[in-house]
N, C-alpha and C positions, 0 to 999 in steps of 0.2 A: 155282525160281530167282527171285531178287527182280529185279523192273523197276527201269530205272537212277534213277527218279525217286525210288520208295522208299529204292534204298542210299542215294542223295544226303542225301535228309533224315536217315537216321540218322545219313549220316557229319558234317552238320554239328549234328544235335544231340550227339552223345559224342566229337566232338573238342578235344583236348588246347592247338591253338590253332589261326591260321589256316590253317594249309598242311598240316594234319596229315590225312590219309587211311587210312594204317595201324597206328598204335599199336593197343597191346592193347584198351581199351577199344574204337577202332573197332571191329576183328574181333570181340569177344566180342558187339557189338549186333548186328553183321550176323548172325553167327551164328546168334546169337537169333531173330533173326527167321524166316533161313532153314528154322530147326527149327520152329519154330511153322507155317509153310508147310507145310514136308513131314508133319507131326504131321496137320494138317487131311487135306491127300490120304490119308492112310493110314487114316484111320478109313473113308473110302468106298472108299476100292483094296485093301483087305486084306491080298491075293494078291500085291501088286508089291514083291517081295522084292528086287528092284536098290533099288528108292527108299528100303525099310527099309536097305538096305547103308548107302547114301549116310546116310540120317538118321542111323546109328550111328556114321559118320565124323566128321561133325560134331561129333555131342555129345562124341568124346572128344578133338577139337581145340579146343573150347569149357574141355572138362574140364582141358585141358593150358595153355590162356593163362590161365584164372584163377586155376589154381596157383603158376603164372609173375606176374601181378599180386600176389596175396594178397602173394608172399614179396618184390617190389620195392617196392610201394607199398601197402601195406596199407589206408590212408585211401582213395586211389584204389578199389581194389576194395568198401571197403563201401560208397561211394555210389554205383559203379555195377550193386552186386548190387540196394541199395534201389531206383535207378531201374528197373531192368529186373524187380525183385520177380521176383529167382530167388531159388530154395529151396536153400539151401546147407546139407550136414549138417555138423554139429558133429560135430566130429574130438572132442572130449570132453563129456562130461556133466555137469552136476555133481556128482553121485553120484563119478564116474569122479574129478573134481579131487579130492573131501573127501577121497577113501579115499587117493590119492597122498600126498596133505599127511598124514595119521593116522599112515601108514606112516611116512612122512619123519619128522616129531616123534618115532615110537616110537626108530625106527633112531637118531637123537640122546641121547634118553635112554640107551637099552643103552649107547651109545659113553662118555656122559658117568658112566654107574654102571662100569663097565670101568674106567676112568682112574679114579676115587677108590680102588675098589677097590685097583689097584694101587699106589696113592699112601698106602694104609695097611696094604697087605705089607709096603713098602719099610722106611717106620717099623719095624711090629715087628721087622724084621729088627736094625735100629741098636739 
């Protein structure tokens, strides 16, 4: 658990303006924090399988506001994944976009040789 001094200071460094306490960004630094906390106790507690509980809640309330940020404010979330320098995985890869696009272009070709093709049926038919 963080001391009220520490949450203070994150809450005014990642707030949104002056009155602000709970926006996403607050919680995702407390969070942060909190995990980083319980991260330390665990490497020397091993065995405290309630605190692992707890640090698992966390991370998947962490994991659930920045998905929530990503998709409301986008710029928001990348400056404060940079300030907090978390490791976000990329939901694509490059590899992963080229081959989507290669496919897309093929898929338009077929479509656009289909239609000529039919567009010189039609003739020989006249």
């Amino acid at each position: 658990m963080l001391e009220k001094k520490a949450k203070d200071r994150i809450i005014k460094k990642y707030r949104t303006h002056d009155s602000d306490t709970g926006s996403s960004q607050v919680q995702i630094a407390i969070l942060t924090a909190e995990i980083k906390d319980l991260t330390e106790h665990l490497k020397t507690h091993r065995k405290d399988h309630s605190s692992r509980r707890g640090l698992l809640k966390k991370v998947g309330e962490r994991r659930r506001l920045l998905r929530y940020l990503e998709h409301e404010d986008p710029k928001g979330f990348e400056t404060l994944v940079k300030q907090l320098k978390l490791k976000i995985a990329k939901r694509y890869d490059q590899k992963t976009i080229e081959a989507a696009e290669a496919a897309h272009v093929a898929e338009l070709e077929a479509a656009e040789e289909a239609e000529n093709d039919a567009e010189t049926d039609e003739s020989d038919d006249e």
